[in-house]
C-alpha positions as CSV (number, residue, x, y, z in Angstrom):
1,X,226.5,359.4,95.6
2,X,223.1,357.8,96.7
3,X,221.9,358.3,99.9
4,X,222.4,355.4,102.3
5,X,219.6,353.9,104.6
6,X,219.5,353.8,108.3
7,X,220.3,351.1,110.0
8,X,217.8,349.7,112.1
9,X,218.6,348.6,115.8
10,X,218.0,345.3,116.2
11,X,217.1,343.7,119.6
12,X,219.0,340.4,119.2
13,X,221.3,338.6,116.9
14,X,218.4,336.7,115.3
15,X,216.2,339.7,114.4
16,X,219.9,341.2,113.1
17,X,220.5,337.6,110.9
18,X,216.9,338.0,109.5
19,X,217.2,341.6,108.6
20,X,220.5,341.2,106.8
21,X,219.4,338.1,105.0
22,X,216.9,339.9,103.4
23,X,218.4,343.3,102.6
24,X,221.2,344.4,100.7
25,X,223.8,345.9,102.6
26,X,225.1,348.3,100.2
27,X,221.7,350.6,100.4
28,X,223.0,350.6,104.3
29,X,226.9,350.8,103.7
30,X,228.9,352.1,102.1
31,X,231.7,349.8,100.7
32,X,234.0,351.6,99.0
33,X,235.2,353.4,101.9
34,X,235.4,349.7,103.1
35,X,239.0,348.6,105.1
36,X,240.6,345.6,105.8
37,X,240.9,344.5,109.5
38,X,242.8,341.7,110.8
39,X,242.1,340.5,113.9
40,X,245.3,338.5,115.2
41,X,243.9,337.5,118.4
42,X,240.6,336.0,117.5
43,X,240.0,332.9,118.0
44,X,237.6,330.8,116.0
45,X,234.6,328.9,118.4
46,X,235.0,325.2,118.0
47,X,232.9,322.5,119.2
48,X,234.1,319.1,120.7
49,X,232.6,315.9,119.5
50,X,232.8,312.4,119.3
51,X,232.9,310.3,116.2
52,X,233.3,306.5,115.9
53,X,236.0,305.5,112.9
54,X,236.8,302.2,111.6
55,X,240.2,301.0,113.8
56,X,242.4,300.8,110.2
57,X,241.7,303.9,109.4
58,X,242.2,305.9,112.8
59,X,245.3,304.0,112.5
60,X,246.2,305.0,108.7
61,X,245.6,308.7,110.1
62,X,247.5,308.3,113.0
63,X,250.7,306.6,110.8
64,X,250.1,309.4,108.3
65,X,250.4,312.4,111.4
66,X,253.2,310.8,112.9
67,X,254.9,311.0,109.8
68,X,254.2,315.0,109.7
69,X,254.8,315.4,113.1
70,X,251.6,316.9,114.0
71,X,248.5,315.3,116.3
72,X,246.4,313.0,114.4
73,X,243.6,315.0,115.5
74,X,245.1,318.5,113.7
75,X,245.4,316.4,111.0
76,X,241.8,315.2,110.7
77,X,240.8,318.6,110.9
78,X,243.0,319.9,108.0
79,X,241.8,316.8,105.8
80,X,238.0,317.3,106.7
81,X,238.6,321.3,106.1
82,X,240.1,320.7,103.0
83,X,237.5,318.4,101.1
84,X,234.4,320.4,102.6
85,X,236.4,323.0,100.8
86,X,236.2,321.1,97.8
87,X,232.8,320.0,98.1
88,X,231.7,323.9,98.2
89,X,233.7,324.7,95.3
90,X,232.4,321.7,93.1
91,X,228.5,323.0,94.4
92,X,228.9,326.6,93.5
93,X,231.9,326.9,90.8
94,X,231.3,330.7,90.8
95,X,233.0,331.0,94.1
């Protein structure tokens, strides 16, 4: 087994981001004593904005929700989520 690196202590999240994005964690970690956590209670941040839509379509996603029974808005969200989804598996294949 190789010896594993120290660490460093970082003073903020931004020196941390930099440091990991140019180091490879496994000379710091070792994975294969790895475990999988599941945090039940987190909840993801999300950000509120406002976006203008064509009135024909708002209403073709409104018709299309009501039909689901969820809020149009939910919807939106699962529809955007699912084709940035696609985008980033059409970009990088290997994922």
């Amino acid at each position: 087994m190789k010896k594993l690196k120290q660490i460093p202590d970082f003073k903020n999240e931004a020196e941390e981001f930099e440091f990991w994005s140019t180091h490879d964690s496994g000379e710091y970690v070792d994975w294969s004593k790895a475990e999988e956590t599941v945090f039940p209670n987190l909840k993801l941040s999300s950000e509120a904005i406002s976006m203008r839509l064509p009135a024909p379509l708002l209403a073709h996603i409104k018709a299309l929700a009501n039909e689901k029974g969820v809020p149009y808005q939910s919807l939106m969200k699962v529809y955007l989520s699912d084709k940035v989804d696609e985008e980033l598996r059409i970009a990088s294949p290997h994922h």
